[in-house]
PyMOL Python script that loads the backbone (N, CA, C, O; Angstrom):
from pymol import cmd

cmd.read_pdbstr("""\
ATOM      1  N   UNK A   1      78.136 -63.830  -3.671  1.00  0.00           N
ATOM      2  CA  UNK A   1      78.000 -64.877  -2.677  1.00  0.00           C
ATOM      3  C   UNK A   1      79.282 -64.989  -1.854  1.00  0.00           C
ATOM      4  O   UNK A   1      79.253 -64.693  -0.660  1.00  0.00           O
ATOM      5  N   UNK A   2      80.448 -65.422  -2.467  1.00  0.00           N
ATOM      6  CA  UNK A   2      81.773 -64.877  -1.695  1.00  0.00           C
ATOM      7  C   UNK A   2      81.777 -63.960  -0.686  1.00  0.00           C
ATOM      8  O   UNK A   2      81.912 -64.179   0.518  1.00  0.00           O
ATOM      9  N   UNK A   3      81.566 -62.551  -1.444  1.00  0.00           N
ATOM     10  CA  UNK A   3      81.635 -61.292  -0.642  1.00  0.00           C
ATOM     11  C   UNK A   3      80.964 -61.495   0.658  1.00  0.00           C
ATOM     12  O   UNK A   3      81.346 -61.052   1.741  1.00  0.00           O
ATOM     13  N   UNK A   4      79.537 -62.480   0.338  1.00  0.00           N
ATOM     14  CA  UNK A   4      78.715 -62.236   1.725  1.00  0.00           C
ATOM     15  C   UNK A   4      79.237 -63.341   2.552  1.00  0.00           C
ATOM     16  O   UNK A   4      79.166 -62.964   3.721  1.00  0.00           O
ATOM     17  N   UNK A   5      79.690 -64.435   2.490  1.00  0.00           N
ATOM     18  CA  UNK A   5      80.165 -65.171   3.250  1.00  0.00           C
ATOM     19  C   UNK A   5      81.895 -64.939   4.228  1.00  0.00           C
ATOM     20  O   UNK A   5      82.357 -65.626   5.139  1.00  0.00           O
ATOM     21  N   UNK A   6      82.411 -63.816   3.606  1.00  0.00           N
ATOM     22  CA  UNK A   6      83.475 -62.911   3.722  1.00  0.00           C
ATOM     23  C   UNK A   6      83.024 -62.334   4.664  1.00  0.00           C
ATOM     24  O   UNK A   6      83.844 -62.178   5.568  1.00  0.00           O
ATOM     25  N   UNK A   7      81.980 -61.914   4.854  1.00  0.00           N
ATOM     26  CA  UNK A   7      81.368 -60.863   5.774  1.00  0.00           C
ATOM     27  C   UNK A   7      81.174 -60.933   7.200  1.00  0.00           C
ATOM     28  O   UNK A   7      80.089 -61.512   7.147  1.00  0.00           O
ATOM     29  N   UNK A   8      81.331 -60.828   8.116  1.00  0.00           N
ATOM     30  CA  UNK A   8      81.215 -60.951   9.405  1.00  0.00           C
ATOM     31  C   UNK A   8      79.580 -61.816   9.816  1.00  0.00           C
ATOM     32  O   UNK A   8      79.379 -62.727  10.618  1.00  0.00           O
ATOM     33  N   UNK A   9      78.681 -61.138   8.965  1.00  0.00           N
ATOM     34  CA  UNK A   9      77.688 -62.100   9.058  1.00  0.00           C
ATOM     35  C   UNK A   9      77.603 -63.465   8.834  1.00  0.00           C
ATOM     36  O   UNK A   9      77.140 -64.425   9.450  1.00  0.00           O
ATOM     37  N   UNK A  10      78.393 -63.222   7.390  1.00  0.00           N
ATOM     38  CA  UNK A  10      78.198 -64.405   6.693  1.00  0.00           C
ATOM     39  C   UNK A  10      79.156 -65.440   7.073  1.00  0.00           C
ATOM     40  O   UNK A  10      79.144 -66.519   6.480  1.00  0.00           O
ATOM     41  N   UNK A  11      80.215 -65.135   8.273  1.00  0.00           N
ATOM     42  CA  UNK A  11      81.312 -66.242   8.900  1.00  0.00           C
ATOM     43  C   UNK A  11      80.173 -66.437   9.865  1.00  0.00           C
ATOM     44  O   UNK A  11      79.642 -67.532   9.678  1.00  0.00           O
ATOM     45  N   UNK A  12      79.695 -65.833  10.707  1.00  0.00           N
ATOM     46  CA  UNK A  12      78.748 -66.106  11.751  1.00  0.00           C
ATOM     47  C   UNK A  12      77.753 -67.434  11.252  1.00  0.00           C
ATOM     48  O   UNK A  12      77.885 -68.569  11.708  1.00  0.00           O
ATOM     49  N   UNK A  13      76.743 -67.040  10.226  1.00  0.00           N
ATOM     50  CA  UNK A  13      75.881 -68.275   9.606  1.00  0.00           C
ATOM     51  C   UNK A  13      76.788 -69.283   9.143  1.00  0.00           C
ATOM     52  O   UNK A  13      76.298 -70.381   9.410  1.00  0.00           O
ATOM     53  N   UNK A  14      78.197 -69.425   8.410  1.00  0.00           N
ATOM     54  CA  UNK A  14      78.910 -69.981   8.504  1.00  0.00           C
ATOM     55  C   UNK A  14      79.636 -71.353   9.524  1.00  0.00           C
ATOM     56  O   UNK A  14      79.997 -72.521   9.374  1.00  0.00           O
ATOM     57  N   UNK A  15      79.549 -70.288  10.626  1.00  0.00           N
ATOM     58  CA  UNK A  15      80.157 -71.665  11.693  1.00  0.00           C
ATOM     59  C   UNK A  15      79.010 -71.704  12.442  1.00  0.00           C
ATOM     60  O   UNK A  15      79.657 -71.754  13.488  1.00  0.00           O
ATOM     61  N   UNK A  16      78.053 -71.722  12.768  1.00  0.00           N
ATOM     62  CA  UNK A  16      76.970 -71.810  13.251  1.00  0.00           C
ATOM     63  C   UNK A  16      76.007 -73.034  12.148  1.00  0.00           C
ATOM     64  O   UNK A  16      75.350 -73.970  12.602  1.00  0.00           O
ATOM     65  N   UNK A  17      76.091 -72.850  11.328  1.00  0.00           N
ATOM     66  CA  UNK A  17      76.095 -74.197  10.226  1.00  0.00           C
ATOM     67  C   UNK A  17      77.100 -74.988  10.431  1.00  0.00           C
ATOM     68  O   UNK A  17      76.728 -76.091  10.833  1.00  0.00           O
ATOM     69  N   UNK A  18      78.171 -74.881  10.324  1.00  0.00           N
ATOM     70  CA  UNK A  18      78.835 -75.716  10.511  1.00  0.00           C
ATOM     71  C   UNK A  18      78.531 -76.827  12.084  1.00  0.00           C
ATOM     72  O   UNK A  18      78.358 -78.045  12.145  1.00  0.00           O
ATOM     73  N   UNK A  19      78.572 -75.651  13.321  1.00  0.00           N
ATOM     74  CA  UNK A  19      77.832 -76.381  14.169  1.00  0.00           C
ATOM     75  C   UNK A  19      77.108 -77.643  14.234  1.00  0.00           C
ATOM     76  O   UNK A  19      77.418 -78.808  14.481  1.00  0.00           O
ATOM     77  N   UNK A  20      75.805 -76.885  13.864  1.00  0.00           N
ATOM     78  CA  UNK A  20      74.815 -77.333  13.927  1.00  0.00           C
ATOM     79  C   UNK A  20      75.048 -79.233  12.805  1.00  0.00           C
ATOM     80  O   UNK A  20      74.803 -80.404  13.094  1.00  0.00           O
ATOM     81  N   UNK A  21      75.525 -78.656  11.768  1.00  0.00           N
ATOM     82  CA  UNK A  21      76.039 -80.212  11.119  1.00  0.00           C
ATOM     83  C   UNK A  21      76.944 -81.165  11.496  1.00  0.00           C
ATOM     84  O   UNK A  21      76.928 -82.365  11.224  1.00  0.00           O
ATOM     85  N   UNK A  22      77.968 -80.359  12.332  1.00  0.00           N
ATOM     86  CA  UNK A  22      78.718 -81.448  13.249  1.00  0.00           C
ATOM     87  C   UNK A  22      77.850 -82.005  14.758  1.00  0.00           C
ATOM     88  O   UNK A  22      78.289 -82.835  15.554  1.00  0.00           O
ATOM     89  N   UNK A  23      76.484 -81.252  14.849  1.00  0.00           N
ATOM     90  CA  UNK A  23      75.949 -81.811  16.579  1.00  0.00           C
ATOM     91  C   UNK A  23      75.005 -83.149  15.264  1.00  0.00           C
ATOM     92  O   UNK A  23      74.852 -84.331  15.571  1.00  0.00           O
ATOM     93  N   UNK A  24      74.661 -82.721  14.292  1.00  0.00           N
ATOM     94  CA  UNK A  24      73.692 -83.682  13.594  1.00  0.00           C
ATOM     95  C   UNK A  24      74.564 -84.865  13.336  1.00  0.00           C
ATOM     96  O   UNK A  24      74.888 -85.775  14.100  1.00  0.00           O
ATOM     97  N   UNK A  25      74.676 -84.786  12.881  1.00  0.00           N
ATOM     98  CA  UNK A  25      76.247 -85.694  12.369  1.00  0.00           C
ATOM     99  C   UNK A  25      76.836 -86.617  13.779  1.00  0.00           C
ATOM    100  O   UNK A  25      77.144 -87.806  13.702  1.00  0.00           O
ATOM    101  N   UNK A  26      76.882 -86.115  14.552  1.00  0.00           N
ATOM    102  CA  UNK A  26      77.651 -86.791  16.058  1.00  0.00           C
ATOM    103  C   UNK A  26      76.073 -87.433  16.910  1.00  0.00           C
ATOM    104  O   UNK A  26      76.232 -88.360  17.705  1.00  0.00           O
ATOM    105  N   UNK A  27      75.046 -87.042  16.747  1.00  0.00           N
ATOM    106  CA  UNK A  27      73.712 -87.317  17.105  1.00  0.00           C
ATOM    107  C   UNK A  27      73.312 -88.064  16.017  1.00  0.00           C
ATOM    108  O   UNK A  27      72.417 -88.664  16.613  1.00  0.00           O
ATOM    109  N   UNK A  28      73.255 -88.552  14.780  1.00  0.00           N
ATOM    110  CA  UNK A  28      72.935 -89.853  14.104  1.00  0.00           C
ATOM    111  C   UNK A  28      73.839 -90.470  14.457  1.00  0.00           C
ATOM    112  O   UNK A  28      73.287 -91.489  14.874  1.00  0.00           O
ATOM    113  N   UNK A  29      75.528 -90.682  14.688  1.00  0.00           N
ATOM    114  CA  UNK A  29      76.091 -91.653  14.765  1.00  0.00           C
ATOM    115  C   UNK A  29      75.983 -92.354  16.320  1.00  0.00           C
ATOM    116  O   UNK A  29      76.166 -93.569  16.388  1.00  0.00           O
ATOM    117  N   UNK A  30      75.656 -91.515  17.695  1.00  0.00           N
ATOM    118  CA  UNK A  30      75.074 -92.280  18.654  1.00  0.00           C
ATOM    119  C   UNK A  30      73.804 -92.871  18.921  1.00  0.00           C
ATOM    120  O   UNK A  30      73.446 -93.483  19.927  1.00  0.00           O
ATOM    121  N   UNK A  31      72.841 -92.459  17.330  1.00  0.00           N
ATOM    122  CA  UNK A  31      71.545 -92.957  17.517  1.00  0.00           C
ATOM    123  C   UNK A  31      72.344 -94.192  16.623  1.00  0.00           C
ATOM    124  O   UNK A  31      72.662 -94.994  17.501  1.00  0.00           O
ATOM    125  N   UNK A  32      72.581 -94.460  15.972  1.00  0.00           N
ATOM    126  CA  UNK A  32      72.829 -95.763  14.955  1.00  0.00           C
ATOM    127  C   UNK A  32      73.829 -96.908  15.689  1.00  0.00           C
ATOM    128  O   UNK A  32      73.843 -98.129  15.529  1.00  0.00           O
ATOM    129  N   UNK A  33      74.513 -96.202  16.400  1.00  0.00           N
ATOM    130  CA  UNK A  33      75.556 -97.036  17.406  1.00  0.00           C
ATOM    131  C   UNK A  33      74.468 -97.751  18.345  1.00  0.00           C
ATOM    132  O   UNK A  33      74.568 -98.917  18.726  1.00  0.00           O
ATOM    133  N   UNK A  34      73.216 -96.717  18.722  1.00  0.00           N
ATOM    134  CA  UNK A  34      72.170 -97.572  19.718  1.00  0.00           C
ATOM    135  C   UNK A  34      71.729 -98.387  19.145  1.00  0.00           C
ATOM    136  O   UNK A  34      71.463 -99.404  19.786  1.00  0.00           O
ATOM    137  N   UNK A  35      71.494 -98.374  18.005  1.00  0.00           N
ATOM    138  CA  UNK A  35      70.661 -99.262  17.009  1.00  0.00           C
ATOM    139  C   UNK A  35      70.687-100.632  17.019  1.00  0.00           C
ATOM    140  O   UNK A  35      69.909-101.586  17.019  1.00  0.00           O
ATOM    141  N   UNK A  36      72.446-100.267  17.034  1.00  0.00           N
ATOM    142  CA  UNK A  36      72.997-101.721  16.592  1.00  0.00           C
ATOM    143  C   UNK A  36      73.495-102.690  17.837  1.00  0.00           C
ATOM    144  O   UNK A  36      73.697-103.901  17.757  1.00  0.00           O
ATOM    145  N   UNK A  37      73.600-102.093  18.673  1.00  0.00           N
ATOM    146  CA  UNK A  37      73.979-102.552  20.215  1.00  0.00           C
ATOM    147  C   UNK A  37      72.497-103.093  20.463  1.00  0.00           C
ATOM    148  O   UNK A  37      72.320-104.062  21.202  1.00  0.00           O
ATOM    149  N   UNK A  38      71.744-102.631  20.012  1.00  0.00           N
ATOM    150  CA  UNK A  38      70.292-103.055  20.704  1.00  0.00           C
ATOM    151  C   UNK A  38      70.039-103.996  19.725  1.00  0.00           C
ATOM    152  O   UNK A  38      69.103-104.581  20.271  1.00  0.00           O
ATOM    153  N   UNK A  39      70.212-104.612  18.581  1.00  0.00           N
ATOM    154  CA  UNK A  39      70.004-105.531  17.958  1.00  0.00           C
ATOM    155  C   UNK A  39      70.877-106.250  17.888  1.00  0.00           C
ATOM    156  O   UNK A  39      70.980-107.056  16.964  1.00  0.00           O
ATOM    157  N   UNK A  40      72.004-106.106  19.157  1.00  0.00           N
ATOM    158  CA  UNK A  40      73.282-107.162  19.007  1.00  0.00           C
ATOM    159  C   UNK A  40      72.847-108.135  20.489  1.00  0.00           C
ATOM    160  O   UNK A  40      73.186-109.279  20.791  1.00  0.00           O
ATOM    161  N   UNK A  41      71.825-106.978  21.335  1.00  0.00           N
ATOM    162  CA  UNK A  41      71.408-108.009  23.028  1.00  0.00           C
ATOM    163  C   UNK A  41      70.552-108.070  22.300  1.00  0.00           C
ATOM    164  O   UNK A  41      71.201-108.580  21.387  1.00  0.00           O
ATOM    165  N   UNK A  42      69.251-107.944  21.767  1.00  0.00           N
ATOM    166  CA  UNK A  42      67.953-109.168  20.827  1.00  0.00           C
ATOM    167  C   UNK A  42      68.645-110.355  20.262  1.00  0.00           C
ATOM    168  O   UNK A  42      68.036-111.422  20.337  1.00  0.00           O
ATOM    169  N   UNK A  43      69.753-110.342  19.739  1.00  0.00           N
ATOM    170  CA  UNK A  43      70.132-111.319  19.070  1.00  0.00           C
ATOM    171  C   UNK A  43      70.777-112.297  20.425  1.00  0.00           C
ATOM    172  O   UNK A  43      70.884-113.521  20.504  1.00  0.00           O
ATOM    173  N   UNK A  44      71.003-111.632  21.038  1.00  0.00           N
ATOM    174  CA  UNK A  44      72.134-112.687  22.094  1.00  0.00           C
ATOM    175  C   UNK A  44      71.004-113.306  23.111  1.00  0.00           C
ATOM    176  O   UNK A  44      71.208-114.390  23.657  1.00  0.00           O
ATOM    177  N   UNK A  45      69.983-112.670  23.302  1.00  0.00           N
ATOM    178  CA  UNK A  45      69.016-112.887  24.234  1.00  0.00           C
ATOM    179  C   UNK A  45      67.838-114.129  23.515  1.00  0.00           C
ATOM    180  O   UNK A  45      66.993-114.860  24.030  1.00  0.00           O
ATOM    181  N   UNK A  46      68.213-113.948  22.361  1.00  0.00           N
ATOM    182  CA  UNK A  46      67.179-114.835  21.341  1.00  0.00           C
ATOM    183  C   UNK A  46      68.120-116.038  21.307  1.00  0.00           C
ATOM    184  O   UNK A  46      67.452-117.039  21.567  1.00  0.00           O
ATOM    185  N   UNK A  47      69.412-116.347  21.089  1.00  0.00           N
ATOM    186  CA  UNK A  47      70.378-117.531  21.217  1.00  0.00           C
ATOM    187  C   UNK A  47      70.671-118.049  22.843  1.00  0.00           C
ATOM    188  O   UNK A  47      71.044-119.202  23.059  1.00  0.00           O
ATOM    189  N   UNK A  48      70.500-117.267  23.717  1.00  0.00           N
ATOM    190  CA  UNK A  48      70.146-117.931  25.006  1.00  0.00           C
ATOM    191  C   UNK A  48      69.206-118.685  24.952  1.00  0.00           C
ATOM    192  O   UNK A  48      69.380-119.899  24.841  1.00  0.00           O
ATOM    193  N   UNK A  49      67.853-118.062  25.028  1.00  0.00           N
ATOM    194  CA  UNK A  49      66.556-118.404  24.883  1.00  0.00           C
ATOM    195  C   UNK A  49      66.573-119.480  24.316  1.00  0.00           C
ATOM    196  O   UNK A  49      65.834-120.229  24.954  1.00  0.00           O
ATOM    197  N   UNK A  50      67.095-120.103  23.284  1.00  0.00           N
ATOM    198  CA  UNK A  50      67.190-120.941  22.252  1.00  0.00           C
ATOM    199  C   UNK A  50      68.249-122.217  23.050  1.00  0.00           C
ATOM    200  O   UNK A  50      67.791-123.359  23.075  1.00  0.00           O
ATOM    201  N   UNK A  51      69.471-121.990  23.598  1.00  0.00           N
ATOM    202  CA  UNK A  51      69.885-122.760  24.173  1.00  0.00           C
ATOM    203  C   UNK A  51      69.191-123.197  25.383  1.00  0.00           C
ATOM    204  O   UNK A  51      69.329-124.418  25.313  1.00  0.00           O
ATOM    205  N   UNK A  52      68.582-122.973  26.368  1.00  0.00           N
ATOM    206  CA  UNK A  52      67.723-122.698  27.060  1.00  0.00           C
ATOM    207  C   UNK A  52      66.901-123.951  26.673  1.00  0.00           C
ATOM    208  O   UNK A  52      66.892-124.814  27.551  1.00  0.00           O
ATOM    209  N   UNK A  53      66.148-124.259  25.447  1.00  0.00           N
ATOM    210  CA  UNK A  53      64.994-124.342  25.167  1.00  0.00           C
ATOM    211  C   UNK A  53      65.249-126.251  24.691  1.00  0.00           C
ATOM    212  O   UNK A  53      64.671-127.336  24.629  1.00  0.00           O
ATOM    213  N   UNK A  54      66.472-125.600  24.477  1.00  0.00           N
ATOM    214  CA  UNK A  54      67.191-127.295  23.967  1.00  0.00           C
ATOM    215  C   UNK A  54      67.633-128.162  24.818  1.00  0.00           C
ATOM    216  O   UNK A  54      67.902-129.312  24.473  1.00  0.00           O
ATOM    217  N   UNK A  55      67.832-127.517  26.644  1.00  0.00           N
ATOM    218  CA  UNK A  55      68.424-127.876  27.154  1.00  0.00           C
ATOM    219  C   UNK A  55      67.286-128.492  27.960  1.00  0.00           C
ATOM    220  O   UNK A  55      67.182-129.597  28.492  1.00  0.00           O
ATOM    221  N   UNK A  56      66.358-127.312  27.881  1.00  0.00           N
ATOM    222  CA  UNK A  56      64.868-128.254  28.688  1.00  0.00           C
ATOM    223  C   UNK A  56      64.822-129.548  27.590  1.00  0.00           C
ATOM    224  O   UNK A  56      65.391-130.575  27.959  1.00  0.00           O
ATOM    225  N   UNK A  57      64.202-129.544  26.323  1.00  0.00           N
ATOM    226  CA  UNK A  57      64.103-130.767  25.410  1.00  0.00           C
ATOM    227  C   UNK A  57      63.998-131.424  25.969  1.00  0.00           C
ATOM    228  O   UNK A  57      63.097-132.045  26.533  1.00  0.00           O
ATOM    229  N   UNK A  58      65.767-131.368  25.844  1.00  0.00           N
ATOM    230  CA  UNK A  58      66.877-132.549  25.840  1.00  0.00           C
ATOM    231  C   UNK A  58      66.753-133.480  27.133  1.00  0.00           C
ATOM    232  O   UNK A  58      66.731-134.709  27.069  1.00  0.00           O
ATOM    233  N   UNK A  59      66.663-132.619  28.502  1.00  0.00           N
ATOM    234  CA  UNK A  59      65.916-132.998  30.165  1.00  0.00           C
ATOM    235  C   UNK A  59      64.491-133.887  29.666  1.00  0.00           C
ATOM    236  O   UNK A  59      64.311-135.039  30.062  1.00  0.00           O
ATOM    237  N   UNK A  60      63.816-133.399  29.028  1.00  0.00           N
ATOM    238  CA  UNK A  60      62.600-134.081  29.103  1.00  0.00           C
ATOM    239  C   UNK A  60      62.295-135.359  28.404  1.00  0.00           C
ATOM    240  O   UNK A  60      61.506-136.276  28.634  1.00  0.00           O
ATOM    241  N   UNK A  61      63.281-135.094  27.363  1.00  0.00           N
ATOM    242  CA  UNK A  61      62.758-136.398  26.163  1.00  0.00           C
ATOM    243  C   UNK A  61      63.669-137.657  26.952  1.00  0.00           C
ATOM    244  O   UNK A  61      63.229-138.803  26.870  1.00  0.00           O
ATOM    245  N   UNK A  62      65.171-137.350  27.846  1.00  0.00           N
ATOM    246  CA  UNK A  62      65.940-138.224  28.560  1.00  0.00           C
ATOM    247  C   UNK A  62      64.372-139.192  29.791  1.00  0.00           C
ATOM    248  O   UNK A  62      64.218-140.412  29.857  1.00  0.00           O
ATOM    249  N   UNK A  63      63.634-138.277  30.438  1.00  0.00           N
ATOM    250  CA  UNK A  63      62.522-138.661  31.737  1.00  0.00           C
ATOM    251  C   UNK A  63      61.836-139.762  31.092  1.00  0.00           C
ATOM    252  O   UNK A  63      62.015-140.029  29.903  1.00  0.00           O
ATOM    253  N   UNK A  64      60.951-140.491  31.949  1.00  0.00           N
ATOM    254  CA  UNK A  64      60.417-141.571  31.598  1.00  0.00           C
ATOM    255  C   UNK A  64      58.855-141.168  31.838  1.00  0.00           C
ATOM    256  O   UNK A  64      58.439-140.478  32.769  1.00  0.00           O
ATOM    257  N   UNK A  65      58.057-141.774  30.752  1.00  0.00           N
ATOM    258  CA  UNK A  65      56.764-141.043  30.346  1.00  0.00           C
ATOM    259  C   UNK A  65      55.807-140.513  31.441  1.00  0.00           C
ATOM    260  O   UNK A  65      55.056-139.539  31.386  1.00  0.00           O
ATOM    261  N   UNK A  66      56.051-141.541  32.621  1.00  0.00           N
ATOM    262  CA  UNK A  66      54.839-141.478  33.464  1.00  0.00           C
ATOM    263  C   UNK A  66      55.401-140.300  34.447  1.00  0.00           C
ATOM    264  O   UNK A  66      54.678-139.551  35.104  1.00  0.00           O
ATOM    265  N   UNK A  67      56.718-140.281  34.425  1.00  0.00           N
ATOM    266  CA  UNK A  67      57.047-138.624  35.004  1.00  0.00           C
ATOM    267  C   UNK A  67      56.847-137.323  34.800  1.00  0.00           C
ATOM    268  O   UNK A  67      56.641-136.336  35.507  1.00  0.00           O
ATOM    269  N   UNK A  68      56.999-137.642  33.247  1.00  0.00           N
ATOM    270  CA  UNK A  68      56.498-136.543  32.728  1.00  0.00           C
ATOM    271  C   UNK A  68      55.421-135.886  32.478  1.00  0.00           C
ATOM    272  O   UNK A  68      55.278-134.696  32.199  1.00  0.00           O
ATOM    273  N   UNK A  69      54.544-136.853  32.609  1.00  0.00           N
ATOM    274  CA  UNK A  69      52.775-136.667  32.967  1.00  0.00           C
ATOM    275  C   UNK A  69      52.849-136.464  34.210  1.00  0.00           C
ATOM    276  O   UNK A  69      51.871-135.749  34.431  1.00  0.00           O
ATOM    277  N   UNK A  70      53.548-136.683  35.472  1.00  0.00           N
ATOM    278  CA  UNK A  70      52.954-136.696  36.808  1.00  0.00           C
ATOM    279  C   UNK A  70      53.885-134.999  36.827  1.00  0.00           C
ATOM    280  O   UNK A  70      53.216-134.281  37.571  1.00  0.00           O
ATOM    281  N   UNK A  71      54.693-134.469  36.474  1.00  0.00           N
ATOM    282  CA  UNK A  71      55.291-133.042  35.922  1.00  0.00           C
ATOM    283  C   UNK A  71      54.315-131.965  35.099  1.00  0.00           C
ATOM    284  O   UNK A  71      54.353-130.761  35.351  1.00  0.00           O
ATOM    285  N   UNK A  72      53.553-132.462  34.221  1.00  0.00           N
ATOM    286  CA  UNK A  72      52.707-132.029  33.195  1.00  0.00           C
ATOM    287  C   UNK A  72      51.225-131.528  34.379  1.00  0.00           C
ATOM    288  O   UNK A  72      50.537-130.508  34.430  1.00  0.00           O
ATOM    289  N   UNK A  73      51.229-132.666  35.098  1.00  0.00           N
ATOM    290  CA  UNK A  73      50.033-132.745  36.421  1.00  0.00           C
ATOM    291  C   UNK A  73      49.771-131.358  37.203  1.00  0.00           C
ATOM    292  O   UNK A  73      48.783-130.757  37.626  1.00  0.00           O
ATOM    293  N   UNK A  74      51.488-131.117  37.170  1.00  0.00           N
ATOM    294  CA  UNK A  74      51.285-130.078  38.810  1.00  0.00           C
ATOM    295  C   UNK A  74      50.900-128.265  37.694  1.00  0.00           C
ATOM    296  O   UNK A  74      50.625-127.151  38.139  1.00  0.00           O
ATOM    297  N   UNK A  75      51.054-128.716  36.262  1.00  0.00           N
ATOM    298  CA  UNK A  75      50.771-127.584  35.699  1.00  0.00           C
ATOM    299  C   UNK A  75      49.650-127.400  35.513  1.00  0.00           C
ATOM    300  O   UNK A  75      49.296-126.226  35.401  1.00  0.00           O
ATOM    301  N   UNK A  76      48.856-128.246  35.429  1.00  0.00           N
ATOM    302  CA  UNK A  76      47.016-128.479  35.185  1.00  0.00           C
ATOM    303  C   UNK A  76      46.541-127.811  35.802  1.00  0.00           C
ATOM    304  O   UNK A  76      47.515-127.301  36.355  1.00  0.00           O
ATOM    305  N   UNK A  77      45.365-127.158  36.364  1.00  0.00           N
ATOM    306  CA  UNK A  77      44.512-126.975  37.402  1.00  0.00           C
ATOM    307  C   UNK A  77      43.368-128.297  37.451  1.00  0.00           C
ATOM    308  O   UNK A  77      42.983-128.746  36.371  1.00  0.00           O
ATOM    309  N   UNK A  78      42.939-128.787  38.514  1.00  0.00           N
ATOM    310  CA  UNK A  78      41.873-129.905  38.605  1.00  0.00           C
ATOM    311  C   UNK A  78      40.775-129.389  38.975  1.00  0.00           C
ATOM    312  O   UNK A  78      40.518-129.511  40.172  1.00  0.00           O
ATOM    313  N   UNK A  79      39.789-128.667  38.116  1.00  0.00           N
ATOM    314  CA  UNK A  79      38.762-127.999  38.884  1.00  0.00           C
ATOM    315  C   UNK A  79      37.271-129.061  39.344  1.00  0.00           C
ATOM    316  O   UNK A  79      36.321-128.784  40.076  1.00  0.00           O
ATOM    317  N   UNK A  80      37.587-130.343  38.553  1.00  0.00           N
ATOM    318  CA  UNK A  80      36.554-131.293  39.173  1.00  0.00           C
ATOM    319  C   UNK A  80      36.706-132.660  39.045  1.00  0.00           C
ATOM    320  O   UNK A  80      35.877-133.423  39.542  1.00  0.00           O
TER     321      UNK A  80
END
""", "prot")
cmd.dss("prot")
cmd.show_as("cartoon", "prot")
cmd.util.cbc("prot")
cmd.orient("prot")
């Protein structure tokens, strides 16, 4: 096994493996880097959303009832 890896062939399959495990190797770590960048804007986009959501609330529960029905109104359709 030595001998053949000694061998002109066997340096050839050699760094050509080697290659090929350093492009694999450098190609999982920019797929996993995407991974996590993409579950770092879901997360940031989900805590907007969320502030967002508190901030309407917070606007609405402050309004006085009959506004908020005559607001609630223009979302309705009146078909009769």
């Amino acid at each position: 096994m030595l001998t053949w890896l000694t061998s002109s062939i066997g340096k050839l399959v050699a760094k050509w493996t080697a290659f090929v495990a350093i492009a694999v190797a450098v190609y999982w770590k920019i797929y996993t880097d995407g991974q996590a960048a993409e579950r770092a804007k879901q997360v940031a986009e989900k805590m907007d959303a969320a502030r967002e959501r508190e901030k309407i609330n917070d606007a609405v529960s402050k309004m006085p009832a009959d506004r908020v029905r005559d607001e609630l109104r223009q979302w309705v359709r009146n078909d009769g």
